[in-house]
Each structure stands twice: as C-alpha cells, then as structure tokens.
FITORVEX-123263 format. One record per atom (N, C-alpha, C): x, y, z. Coordinates in steps of 0.05 Angstrom, whole numbers, plus 5000, padded with zeros to 4 digits. Each point is the difference from the previous one (the first is absolute). Layout:
// FITORVEX-123263
    px    py    pz
     X     Y     Z
...
***
This chain:
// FITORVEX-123263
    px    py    pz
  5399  5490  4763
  4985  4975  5002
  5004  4987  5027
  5023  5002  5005
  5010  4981  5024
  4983  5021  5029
  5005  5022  4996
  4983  5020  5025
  4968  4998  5004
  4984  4987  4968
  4979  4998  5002
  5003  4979  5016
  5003  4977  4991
  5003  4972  5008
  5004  5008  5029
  5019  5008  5010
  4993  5000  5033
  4981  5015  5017
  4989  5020  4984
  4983  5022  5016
  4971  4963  4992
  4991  4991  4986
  4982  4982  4994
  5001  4978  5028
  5031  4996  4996
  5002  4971  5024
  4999  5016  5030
  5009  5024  5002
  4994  5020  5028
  4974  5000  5007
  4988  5002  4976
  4964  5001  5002
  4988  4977  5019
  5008  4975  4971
  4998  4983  5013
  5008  4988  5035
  5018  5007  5003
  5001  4988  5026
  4995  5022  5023
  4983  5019  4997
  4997  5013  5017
  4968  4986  5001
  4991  4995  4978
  4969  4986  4998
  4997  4978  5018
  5024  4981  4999
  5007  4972  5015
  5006  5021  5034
  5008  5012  5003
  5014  4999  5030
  4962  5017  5006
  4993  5009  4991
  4971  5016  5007
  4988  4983  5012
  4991  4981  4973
  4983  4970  5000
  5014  4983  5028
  5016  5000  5001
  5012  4983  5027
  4996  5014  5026
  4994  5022  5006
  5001  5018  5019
  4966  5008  5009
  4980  4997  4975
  4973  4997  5013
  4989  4971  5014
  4971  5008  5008
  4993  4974  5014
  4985  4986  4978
  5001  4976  5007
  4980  4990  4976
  4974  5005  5003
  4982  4997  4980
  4981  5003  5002
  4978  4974  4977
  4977  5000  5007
  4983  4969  4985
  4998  5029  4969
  5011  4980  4981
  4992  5003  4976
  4974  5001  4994
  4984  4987  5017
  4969  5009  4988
  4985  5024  5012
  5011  5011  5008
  4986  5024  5007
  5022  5027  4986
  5018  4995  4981
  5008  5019  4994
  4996  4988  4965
  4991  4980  4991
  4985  4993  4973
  4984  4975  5011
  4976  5002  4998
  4984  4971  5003
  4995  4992  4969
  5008  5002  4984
  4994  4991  4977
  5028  4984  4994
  5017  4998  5009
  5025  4986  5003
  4990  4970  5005
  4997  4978  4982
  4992  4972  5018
  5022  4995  5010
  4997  4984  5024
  5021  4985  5010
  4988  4972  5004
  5020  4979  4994
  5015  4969  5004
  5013  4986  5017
  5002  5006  5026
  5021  5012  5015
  5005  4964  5013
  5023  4998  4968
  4996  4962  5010
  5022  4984  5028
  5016  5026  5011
  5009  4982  5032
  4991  5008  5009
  4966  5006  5009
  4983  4993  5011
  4981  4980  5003
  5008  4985  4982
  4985  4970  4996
  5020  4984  4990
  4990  4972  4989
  5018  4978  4993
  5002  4995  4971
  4998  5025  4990
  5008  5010  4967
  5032  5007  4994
  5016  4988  5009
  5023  5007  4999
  5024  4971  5004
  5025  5011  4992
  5016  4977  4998
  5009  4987  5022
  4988  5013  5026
  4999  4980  5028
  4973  4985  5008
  4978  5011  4987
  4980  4978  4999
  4978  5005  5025
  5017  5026  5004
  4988  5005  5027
  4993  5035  5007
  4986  5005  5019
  4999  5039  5003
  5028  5001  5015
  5011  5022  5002
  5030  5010  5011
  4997  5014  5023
  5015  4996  5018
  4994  5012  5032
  5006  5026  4987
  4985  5014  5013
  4995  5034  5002
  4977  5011  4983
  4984  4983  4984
  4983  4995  4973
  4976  4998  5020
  4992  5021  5032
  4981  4998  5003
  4966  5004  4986
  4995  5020  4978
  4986  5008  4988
  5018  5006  4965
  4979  4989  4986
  5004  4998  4969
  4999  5038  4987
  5021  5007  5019
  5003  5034  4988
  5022  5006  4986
  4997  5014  4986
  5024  5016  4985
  5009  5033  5017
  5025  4999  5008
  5005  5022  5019
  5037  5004  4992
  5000  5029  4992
  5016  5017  4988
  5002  5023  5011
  5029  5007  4992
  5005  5028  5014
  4988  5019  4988
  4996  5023  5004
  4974  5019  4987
  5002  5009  4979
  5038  5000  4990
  5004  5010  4969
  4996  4983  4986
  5003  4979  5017
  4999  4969  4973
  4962  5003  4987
  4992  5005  5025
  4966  4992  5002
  4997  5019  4972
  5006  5029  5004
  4994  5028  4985
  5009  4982  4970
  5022  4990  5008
  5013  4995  4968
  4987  4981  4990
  4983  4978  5012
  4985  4990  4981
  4976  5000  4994
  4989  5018  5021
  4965  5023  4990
  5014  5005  4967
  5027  5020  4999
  5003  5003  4966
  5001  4991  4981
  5021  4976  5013
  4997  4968  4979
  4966  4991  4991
  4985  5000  5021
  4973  4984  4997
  4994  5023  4977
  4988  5026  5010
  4993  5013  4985
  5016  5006  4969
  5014  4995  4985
  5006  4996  4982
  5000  4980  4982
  4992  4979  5018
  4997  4965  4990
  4972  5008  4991
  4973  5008  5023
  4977  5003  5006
  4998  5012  4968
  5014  5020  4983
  4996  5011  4986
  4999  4982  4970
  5001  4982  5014
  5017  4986  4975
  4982  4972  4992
  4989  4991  5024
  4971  4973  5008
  5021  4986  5020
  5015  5010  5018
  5017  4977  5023
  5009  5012  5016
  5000  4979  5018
  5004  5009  5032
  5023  4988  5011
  5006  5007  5016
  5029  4988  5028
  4986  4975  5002
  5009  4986  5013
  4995  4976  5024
  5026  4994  5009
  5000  4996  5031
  5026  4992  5012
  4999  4976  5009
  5021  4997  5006
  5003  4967  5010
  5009  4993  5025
  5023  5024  5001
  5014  5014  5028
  5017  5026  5003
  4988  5012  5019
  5013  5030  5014
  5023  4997  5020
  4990  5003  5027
  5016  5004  5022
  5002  4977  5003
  5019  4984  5012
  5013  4982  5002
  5006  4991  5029
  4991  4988  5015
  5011  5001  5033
  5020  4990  4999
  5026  5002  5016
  5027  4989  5008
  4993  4966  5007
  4987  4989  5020
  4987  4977  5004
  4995  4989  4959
  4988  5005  4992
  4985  4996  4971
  5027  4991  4989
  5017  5020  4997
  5028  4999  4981
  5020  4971  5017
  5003  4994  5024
  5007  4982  5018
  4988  4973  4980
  4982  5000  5008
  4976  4979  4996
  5005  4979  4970
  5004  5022  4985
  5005  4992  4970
  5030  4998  4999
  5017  5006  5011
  5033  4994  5000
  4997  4972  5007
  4987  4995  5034
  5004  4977  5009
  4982  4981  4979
  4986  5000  4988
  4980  4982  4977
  5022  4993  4981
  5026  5020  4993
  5008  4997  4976
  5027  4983  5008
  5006  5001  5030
  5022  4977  5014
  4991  4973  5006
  4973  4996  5007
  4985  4985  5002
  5011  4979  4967
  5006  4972  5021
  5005  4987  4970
  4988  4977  4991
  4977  5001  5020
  4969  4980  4986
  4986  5008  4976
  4986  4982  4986
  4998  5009  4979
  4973  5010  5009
  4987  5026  4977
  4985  5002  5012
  4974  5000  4971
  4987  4977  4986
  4992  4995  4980
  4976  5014  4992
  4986  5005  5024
  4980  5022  4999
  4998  5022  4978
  5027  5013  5014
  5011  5036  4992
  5018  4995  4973
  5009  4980  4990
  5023  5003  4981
  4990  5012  4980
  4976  5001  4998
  4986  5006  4965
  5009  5037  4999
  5018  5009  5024
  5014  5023  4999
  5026  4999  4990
  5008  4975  5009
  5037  5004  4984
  5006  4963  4988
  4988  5005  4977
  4988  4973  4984
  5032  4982  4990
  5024  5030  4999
  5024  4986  4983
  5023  4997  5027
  4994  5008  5029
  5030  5008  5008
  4992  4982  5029
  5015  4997  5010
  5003  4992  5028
  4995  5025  5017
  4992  4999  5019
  4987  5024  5012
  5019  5006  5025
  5030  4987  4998
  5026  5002  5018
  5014  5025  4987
  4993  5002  4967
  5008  5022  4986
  4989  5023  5004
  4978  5003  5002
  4980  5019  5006
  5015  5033  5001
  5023  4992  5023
  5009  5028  5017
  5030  5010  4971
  5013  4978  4992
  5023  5003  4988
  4988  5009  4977
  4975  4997  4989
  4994  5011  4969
  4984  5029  5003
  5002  5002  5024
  4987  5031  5010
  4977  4996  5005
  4978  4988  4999
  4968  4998  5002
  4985  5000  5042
  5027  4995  5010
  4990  5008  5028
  5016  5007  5013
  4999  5013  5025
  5029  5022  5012
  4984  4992  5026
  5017  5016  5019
  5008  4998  5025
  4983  5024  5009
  5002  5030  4979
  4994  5023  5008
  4983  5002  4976
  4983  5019  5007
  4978  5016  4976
  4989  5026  4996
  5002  5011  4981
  4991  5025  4992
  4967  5001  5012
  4994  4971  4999
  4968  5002  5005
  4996  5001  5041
  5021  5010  5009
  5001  4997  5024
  5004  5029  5011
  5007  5015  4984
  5002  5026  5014
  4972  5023  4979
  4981  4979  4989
  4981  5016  4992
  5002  5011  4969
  5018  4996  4989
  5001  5007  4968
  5008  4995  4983
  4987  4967  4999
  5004  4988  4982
  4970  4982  4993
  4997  4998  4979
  4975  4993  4993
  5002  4973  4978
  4980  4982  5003
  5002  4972  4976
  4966  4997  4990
  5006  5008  4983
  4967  5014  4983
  4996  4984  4970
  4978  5006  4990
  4996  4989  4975
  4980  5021  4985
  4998  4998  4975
  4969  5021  4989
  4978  4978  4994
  4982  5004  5005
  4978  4984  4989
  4978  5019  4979
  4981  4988  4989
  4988  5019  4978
  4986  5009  5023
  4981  5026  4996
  4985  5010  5026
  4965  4991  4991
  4998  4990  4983
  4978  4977  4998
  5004  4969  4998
  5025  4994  5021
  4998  4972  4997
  4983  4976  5020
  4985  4981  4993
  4982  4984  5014
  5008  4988  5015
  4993  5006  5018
  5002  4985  5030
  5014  4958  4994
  5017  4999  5020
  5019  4970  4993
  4993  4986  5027
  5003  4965  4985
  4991  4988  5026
  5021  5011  5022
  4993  4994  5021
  5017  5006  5027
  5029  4971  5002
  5021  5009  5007
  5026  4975  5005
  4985  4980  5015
  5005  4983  4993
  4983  4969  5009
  5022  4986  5008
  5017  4994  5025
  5022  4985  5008
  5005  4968  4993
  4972  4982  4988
  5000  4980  4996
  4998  5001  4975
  5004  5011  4974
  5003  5008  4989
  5030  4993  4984
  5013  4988  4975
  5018  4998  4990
  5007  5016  4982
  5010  5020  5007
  5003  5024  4976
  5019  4991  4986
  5002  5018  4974
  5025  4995  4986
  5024  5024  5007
  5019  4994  4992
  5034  5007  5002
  4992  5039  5002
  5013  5013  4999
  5001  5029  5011
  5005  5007  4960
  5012  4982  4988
  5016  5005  4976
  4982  4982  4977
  4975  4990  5003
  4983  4986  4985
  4980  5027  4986
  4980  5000  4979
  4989  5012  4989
  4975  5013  5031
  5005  5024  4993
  4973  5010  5021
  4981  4980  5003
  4981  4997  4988
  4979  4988  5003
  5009  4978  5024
  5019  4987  4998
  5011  4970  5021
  5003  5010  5017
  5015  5019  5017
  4999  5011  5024
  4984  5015  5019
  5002  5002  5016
  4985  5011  5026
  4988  5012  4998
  4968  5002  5001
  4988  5028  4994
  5007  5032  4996
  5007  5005  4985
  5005  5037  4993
  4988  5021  4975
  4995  5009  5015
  4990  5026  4987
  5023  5009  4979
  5013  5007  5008
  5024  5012  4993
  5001  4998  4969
  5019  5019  4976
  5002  5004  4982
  5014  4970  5000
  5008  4989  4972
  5020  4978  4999
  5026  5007  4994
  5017  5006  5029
  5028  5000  5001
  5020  4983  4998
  4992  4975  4981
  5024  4985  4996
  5009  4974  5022
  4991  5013  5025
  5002  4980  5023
  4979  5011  5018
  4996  4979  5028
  4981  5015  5015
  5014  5014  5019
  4990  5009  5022
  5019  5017  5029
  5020  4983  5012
  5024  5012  5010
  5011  4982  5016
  5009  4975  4982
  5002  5003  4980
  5011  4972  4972
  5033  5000  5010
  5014  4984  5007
  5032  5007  5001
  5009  4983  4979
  4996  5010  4980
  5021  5000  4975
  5013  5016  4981
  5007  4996  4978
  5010  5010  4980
  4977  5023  4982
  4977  4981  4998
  4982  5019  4996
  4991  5016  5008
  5004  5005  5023
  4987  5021  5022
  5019  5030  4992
  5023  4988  4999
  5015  5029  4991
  4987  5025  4982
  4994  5020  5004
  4987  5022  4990
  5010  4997  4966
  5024  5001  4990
  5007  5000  4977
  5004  4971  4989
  4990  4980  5000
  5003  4972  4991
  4989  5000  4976
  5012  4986  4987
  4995  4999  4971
  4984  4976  4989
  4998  4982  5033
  4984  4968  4999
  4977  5004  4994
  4983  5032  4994
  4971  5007  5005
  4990  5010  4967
  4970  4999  5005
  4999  5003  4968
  4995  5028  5005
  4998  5014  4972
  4996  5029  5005
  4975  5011  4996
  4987  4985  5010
  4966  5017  5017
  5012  4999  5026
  5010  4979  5014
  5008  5005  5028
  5018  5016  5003
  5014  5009  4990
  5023  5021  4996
  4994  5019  4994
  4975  5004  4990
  4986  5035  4992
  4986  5004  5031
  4993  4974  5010
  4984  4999  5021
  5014  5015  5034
  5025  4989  4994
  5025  5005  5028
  5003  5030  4990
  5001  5003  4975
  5012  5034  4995
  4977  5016  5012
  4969  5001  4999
  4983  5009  5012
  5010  5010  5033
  5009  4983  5002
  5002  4999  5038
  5026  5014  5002
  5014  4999  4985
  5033  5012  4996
  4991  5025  4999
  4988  5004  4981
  5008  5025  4991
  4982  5023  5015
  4978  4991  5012
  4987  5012  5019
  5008  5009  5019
  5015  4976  5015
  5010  4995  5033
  5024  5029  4996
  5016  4995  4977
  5030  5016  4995
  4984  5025  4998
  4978  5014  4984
  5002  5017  5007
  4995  5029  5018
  4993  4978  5022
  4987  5007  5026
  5023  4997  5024
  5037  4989  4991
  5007  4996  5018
  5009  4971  5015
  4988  4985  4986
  5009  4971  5003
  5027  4992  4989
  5007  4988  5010
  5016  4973  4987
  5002  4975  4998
  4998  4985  4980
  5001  4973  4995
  5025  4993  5009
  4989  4961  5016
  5021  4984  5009
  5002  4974  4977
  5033  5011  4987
  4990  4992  4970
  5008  4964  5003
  4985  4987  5026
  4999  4967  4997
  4969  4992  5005
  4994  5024  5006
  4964  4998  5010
  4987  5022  4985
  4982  4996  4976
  4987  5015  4986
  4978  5015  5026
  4985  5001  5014
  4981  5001  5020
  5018  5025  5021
  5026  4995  5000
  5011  5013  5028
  5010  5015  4992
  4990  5030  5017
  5018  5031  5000
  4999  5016  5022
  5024  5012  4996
  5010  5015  5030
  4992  5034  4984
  4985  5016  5029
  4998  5029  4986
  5024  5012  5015
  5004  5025  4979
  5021  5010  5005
  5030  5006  4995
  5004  4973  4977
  5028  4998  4989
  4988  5005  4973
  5034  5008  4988
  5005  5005  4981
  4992  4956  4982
  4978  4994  4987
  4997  4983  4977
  5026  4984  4986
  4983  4976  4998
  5018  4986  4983
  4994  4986  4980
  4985  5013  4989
  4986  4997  4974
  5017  4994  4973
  5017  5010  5005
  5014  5000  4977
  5005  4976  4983
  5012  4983  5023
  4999  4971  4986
  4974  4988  4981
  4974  5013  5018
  4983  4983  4991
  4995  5013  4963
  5005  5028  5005
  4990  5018  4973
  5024  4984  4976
  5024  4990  5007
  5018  4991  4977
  4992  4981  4993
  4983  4988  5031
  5005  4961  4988
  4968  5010  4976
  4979  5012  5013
  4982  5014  4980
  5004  4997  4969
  5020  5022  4995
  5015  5008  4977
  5015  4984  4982
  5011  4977  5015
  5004  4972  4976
  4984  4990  4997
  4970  5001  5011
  4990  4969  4992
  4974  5007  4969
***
C-alpha cells in the first residue's frame, strides 16, 4: 500500500514540476467553451478595484493545467455544466496589490460584503491571503460550474449595494454560478470546502466541482471551495468525512 501511495504522489509531482516548466498559454484557445469571470480585472473583487497586471480579462495557464481542464469541462459538458473561472495566472504585481489592501487599515465599506464577520487585519493569519501564490507560477486555478444553459445575469453594477458573500444567492452579486453556499472570494467559515454551515443542495453542489476537478488532477484549498492547485496529491478527504456525518 505504502509503495502504491508513493509511486501516486511521484506521479503527482512530476505533473506539478511539468506544469511549472511550460509557458503559459490563454485558456481560450485550448477550450473556448470554458467561460471566464476574470474578476481582478475589474472592480468585482474585495479591493473594489482591477489589479495591476489584470491588463486584459484572460484566463492564462500552463499548458497541462489548460489540457487538464479541456477534461474537466468535457466531463461536466457531459453532464449539462461547464467551468467558469474567476482566476488563472496571477501577476506578482496582482499578489503585492492585495497583500498591501489587506495592511491597508482604512475601512474599506464598499468590498466588505466579502469578509462580512472578520476584520480584514486577519485576512493573512486565517490563511485567506499570502504573500506568494500558486496562481503566480501558472497552476493554480479559482473556478466555479455553472449549468451550461444558464441565462445570461445583469452585469456588477458598482453603485449597487449587494448583499454579504454569505447571504442567500439571490442577494449577492450577480452569478451564474451553481449555489455554493457563499459567493467567490467570501473569507469565511463558510467558504471552507467541507463546512457544515451549508445546506445539502449546496453541498451536493461543491461535490460536483470536487469531484470533477480531483479527478483530473486537482486539488482543493480546503478554506476556499473555488481554489485548486494541479498536480498534487488532494485533500479531499476531509471534505468526504465531514460528507459522511451529516
């Protein structure tokens, strides 16, 4: 068992050092049926603003990542649903940008309807923002499924008072998206992939995306239902137990 178990994680990280070693390439030309959201490109996000390096609203991945989610789509596609991303490649500038937002200790009342319970001085200590990112060297991806017949949503309206990231879909920010319990970019408790704060349509709903993403190679970042790195060995596990009691 134990020899399988490492020839699996060998796999794995030979997939990660691959994926790190090509050039990136635009996701839409290796699936155009992939939507993209691509919200630090605009002022859809918990700085209120687009993110330096966010010159064009593209999704751009290293070429295994790209390959790996042509398979994901196509298996969703099979099913009535599609990818949509939110964010790929990550510029160094971008990752800067949002550190300094999260030192920044004005309030910023706009964006809070992203982190409705915490002070946003916490942000870095509860894990929800870093210094460094998987989404910076190209393989890491923050996606959602939507149905692949879903109707077009008004466009983010900045004047606009949305509700909380953690309020019933309908109250928040325009999305397509399946109902995950929270919206993108939510920094709370709910946001955690295995949270038990969610009812279980939204929880059949995250397993869709789980169980897809995992078996193409992903891994879930189990404080952000939305965020996975290709290439490692999964951490699913948690979420399949917390599953299994409820």
């Amino acid at each position: 068992m134990k020899a399988a178990i490492a020839i699996v994680m060998a796999a794995f990280a030979v997939a990660a050092e691959a994926a790190a070693q090509t050039p990136l390439v635009y996701l839409r030309d290796i699936d155009a049926s992939i939507r993209q959201d691509m919200r630090y490109a605009g002022p859809d996000n918990f700085t209120g603003r687009p993110l330096p390096g966010y010159d064009a609203a593209e999704c751009m991945v290293r070429q295994p990542v790209a390959l790996a989610l042509k398979r994901v789509q196509a298996a969703l596609a099979a099913n009535g649903y599609s990818l949509k991303v939110y964010d790929c490649y990550r510029p160094t500038r971008a990752v800067a940008a949002m550190a300094a937002w999260a030192r920044d200790p004005k309030a910023t009342p706009d964006t809070s309807r992203f982190y409705p319970k915490l002070d946003k001085s916490r942000l870095f200590a509860l894990g929800y923002i870093s210094n460094r990112s998987a989404h910076s060297r190209g393989v890491a991806v923050d996606l959602t499924v939507v149905p692949l017949n879903a109707a077009p949503v008004a466009p983010f309206a900045p004047v606009v008072r949305y509700g909380a990231c953690t309020t019933p879909q309908p109250e928040r920010a325009p999305d397509d998206s399946l109902d995950m319990g929270t919206g993108f970019d939510c920094f709370d408790v709910k946001s955690h992939t295995a949270s038990p704060a969610i009812t279980p349509a939204q929880t059949a709903n995250r397993r869709i995306l789980l169980d897809a993403m995992r078996k193409h190679g992903f891994t879930n970042y189990k404080r952000e239902w939305w965020h996975f790195s290709y290439g490692r060995a999964d951490d699913g596990v948690a979420f399949n137990a917390a599953i299994r009691k409820r």
